[in-house]
C-alpha positions as CSV (number, residue, x, y, z in Angstrom):
1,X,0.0,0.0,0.0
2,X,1.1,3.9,-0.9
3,X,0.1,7.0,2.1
4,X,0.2,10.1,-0.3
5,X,-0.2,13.3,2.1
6,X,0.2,17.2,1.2
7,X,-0.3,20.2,3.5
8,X,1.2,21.8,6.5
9,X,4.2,20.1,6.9
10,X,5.7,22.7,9.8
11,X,7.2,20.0,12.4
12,X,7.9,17.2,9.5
13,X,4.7,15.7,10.3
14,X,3.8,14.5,7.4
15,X,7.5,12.9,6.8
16,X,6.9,9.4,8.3
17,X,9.4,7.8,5.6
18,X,12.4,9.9,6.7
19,X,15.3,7.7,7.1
20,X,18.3,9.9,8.5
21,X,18.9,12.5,10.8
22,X,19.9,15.0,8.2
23,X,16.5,14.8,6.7
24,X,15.5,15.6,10.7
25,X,17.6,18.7,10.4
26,X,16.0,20.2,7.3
27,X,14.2,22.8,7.6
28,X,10.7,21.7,6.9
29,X,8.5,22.9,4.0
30,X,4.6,22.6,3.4
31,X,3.8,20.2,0.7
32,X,1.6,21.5,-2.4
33,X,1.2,18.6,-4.2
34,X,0.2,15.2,-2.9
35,X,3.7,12.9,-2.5
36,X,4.3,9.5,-1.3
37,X,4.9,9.7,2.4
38,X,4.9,6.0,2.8
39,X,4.9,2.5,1.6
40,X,4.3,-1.3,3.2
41,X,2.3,-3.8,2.9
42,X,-1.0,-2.8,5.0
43,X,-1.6,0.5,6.0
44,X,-4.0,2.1,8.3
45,X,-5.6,5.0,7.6
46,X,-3.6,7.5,9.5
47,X,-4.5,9.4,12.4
48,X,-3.5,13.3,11.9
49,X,-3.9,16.2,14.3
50,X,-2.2,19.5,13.9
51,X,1.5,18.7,15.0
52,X,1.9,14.7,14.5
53,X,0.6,12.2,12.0
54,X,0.5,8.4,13.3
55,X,0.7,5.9,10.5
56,X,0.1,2.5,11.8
57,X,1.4,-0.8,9.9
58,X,-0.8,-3.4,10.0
59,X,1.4,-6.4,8.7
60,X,3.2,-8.7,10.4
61,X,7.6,-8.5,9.7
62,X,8.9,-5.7,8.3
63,X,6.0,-3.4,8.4
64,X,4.3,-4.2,11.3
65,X,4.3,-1.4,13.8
66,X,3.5,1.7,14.4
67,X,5.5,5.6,12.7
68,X,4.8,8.5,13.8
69,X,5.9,11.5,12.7
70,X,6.0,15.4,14.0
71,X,5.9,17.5,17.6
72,X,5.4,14.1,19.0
73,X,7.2,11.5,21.0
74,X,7.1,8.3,20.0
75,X,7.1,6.3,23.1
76,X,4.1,8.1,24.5
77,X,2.2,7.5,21.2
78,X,3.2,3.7,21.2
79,X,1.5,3.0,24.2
80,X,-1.5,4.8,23.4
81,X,-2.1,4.1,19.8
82,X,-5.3,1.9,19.9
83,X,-6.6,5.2,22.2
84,X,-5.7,7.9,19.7
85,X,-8.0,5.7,16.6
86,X,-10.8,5.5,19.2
87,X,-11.0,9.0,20.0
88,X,-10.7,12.6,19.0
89,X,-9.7,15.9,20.0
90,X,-11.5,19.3,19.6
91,X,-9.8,23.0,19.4
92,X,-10.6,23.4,22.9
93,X,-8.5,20.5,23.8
94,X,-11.6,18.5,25.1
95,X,-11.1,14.9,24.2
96,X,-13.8,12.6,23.6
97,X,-12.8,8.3,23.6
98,X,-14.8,5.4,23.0
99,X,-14.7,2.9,25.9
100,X,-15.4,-0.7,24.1
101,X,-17.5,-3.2,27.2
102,X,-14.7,-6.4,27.4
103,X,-17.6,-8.8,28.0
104,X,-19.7,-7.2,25.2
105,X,-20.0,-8.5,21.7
106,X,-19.3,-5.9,18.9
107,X,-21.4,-7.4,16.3
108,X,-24.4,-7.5,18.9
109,X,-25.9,-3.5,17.6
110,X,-28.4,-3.4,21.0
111,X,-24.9,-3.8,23.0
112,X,-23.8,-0.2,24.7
113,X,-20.2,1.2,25.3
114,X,-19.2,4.4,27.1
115,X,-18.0,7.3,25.9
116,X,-15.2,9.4,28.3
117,X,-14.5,13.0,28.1
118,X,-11.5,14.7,29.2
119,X,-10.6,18.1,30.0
120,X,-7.7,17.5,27.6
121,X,-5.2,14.8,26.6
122,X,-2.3,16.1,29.3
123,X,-4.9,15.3,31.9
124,X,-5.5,11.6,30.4
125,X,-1.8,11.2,30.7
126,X,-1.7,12.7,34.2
127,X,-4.1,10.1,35.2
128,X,-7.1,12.5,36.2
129,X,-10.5,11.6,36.4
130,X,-12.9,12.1,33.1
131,X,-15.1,15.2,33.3
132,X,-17.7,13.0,31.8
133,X,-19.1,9.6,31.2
134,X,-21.9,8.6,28.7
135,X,-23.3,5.1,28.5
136,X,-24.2,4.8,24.7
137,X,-26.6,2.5,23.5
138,X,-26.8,1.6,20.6
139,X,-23.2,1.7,21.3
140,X,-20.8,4.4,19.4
141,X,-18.4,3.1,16.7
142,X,-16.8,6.0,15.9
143,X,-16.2,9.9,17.3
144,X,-15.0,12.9,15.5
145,X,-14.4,16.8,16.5
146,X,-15.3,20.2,15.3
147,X,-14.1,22.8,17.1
148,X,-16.5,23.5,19.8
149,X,-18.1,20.0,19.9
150,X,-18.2,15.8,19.1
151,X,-20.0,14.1,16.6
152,X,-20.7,10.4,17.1
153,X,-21.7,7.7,14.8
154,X,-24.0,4.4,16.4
155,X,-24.1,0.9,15.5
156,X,-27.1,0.8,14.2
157,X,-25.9,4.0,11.6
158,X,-27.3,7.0,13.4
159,X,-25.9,9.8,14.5
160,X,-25.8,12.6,17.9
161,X,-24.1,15.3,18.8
162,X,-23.1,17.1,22.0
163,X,-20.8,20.2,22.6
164,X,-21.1,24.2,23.5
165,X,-24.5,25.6,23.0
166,X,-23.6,28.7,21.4
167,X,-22.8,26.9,18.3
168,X,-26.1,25.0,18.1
169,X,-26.1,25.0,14.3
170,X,-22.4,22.9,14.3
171,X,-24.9,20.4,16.4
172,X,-26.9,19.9,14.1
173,X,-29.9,20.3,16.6
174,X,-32.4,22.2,18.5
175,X,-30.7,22.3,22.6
176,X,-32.9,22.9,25.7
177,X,-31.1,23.2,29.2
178,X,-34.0,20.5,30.8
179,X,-34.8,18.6,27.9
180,X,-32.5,18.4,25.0
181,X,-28.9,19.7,26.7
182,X,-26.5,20.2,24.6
183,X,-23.7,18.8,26.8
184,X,-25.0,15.6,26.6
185,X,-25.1,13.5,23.2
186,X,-28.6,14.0,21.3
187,X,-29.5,12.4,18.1
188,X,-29.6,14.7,15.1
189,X,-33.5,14.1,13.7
190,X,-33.5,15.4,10.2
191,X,-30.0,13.6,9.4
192,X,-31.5,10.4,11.4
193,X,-34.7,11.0,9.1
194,X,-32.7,11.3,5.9
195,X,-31.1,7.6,7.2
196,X,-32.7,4.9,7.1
197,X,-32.3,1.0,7.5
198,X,-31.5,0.4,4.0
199,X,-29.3,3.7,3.8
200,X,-27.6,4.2,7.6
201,X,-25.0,6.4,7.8
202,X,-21.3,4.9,7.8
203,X,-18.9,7.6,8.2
204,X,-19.1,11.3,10.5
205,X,-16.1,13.3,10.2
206,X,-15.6,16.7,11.2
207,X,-13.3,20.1,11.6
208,X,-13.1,23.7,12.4
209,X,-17.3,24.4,12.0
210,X,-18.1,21.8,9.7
211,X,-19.5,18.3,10.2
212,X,-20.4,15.9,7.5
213,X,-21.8,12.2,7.3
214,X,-21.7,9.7,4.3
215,X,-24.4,7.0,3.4
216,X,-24.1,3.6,2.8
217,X,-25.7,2.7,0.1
218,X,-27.3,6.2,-1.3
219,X,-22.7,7.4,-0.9
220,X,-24.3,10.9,-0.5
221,X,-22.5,13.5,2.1
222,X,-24.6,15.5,4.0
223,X,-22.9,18.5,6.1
224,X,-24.2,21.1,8.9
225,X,-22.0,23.5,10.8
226,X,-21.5,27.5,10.6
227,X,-19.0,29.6,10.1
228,X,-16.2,30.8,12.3
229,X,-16.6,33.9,14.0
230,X,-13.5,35.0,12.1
231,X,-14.6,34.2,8.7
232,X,-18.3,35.7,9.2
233,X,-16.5,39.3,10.2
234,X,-14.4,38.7,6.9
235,X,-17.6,38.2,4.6
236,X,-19.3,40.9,6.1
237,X,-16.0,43.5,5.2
238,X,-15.8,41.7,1.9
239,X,-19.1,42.6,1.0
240,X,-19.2,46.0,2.4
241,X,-15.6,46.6,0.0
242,X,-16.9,45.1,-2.9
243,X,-13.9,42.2,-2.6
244,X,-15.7,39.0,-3.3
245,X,-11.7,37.4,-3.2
246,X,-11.5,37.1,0.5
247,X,-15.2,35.8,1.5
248,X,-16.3,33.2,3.2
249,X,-13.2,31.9,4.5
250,X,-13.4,30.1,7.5
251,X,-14.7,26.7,6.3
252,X,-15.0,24.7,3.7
253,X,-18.0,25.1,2.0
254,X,-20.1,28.1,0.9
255,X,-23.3,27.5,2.9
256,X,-23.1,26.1,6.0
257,X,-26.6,25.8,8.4
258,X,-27.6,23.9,11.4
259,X,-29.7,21.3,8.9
260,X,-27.8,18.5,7.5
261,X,-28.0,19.1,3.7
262,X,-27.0,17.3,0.2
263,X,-23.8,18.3,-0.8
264,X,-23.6,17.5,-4.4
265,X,-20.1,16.5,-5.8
266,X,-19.2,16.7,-9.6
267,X,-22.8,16.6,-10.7
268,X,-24.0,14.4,-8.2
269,X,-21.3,11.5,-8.0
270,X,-21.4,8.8,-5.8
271,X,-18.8,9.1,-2.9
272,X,-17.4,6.2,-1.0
273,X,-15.2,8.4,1.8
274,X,-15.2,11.7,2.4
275,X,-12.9,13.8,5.1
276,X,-13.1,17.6,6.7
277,X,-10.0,19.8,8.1
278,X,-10.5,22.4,10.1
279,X,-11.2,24.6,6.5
280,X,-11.1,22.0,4.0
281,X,-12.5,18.5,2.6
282,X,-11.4,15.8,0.7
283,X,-13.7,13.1,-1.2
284,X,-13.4,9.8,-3.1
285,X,-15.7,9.2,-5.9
286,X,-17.2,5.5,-7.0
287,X,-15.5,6.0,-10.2
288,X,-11.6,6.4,-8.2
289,X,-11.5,10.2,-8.5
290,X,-10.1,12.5,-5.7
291,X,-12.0,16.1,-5.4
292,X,-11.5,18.8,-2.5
293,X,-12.6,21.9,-1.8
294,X,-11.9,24.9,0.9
295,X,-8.9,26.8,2.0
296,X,-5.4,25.6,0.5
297,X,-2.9,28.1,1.7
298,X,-0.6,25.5,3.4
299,X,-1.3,23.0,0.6
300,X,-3.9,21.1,1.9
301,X,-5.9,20.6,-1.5
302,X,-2.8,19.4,-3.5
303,X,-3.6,21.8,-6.1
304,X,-0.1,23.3,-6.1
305,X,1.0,27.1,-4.3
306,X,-1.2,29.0,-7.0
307,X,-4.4,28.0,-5.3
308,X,-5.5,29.9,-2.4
309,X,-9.1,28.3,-2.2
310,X,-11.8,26.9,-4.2
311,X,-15.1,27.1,-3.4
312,X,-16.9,24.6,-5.1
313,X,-15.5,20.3,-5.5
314,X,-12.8,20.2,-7.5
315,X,-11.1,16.9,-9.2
316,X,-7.0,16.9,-8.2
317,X,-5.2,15.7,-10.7
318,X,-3.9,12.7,-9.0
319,X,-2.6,9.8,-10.7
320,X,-2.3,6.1,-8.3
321,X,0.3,4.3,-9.7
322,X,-0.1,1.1,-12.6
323,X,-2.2,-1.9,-10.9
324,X,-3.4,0.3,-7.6
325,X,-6.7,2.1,-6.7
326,X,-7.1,4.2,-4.2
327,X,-9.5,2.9,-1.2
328,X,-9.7,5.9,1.0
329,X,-9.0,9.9,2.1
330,X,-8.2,11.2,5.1
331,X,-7.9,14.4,6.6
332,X,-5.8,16.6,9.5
333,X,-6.4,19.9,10.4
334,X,-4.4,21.3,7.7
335,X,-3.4,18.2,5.5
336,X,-5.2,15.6,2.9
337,X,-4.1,11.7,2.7
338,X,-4.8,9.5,0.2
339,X,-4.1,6.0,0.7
340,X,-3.9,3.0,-2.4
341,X,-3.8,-0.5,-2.5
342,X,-2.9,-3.1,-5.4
343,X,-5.5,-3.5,-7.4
């Protein structure tokens, strides 16, 4: 398998096939195109946050293991590398894990798990005591963070929410101190409406003020969120000045509300993985085609240093190598991955 990454590349995060300590000493430069970061024989999608990316080899000899690159020690990430795939980390430094039940069956959907909070991941290490605990049933399968907040995906393919109030739109759903509060998880109704049991949803990613969710079988995104403070200020001087070059920064995509809506990619192709930065995304088409849109001033789209932003999906010209296909995307704050496997 081939790890392709481009982006912000400030602490060599994104260098997990360095081989010397000269190449440690080099000052480090942003990537603008997507380049081969890494090869082995199984590869996990990587985990990336702003200052490390963790690449984790899944086969047995030679690439078994796990790499991890960036601002980062290695030791401390080795012995909590099943913890950082099971959780994630919002810009307030809240973390958010999934606790898996030993004597529970994972296939068994009715089966709960908890979810942990943390104040942050220095208090984890320090040993100190969650700030909360949620029992989740059906039981969540996989957790991602936007910026104020913690999207979670369920067993049986729906999705909830929880995180600050003041951003209810990023929730994706109306909050009510007694009866809906939004720091505890609540199910988001009109994306759980759009789901269904033929159709559940299979993927939640998230970043900055964006959240998004892929179907199964339908491989539609839907996305909620709103924009930063920040980038709403910008739009409003834009407008006032006549400047339409510098709006709506701040996110990836052009309209943003607290409704999950169809976001249509290409015409309307069918996407099989889909990722969010903190003001980007990245998505894999049916027919093996990369597209991204958002911000790309560190690189992040793979579009090359010319490209500040685009606004709407746009194909990358990527080309996998003879005899492999690309099987996924991921996403860090400010960097894309794409990872291919033989064909």
């Amino acid at each position: 398998m081939d790890l392709y990454a481009t982006g912000f590349n400030a602490w060599h995060q994104l260098c997990l096939n360095r081989q010397s300590s000269k190449e440690e000493e080099e000052e480090p430069h942003d990537l603008y195109r997507f380049a081969k970061v890494l090869s082995a024989a199984t590869i996990k999608r990587p985990v990336s946050r702003l200052t490390y990316t963790i690449g984790l080899l899944l086969a047995v000899h030679r690439d078994g293991g796990l790499l991890v690159a960036g601002l980062v020690s290695p030791e401390t990430v080795d012995t909590e590398a099943e913890f950082l795939y099971t959780s994630a980390e919002a810009a307030s430094g809240k973390l958010l894990a999934i606790v898996h039940d030993k004597d529970g069956d994972d296939n068994d959907a009715n089966n709960s798990n908890k979810l942990v909070q943390y104040s942050s991941l220095t208090s984890r290490r320090a040993g100190a005591e969650p700030e909360s605990i949620f029992d989740c049933r059906p039981r969540a399968t996989q957790v991602a963070a936007f910026n104020t907040g913690f999207v979670i995906l369920h067993s049986d393919g729906s999705v909830s929410t929880f995180g600050d109030s003041r951003f209810e739109a990023c929730l994706g759903r109306d909050t009510d101190p007694l009866d809906r509060p939004s720091d505890q998880p609540g199910p988001v109704p009109d994306l759980n409406d759009i789901a269904s049991a033929d159709d559940p949803i299979k993927l939640v990613t998230a970043g900055g003020t964006a959240v998004a969710a892929l179907t199964s079988n339908s491989c539609s995104v839907y996305v909620w969120g709103c924009p930063s403070p920040a980038a709403a200020a910008r739009t409003s001087a834009s407008a006032s000045s006549g400047n339409s070059q510098h709006r709506r920064r701040g996110h990836a995509f052009p309209e943003l509300s607290g409704v999950p809506n169809y976001t249509e990619v290409d015409g309307g192709k069918d996407v099989v993985d889909v990722a969010l930065g903190d003001a980007h995304a990245i998505a894999l088409t049916t027919d093996g085609l990369i597209y991204v849109c958002g911000e790309n001033r560190n690189g992040q789209l793979g579009l090359g240093r010319e490209v500040e932003r685009v606004e709407t999906w746009t194909n990358v010209p990527f080309l996998v190598a003879d005899g492999y296909k690309i099987v996924c995307v991921a996403a860090g704050p400010r960097a894309s991955f794409i990872l291919a496997a033989k064909a």
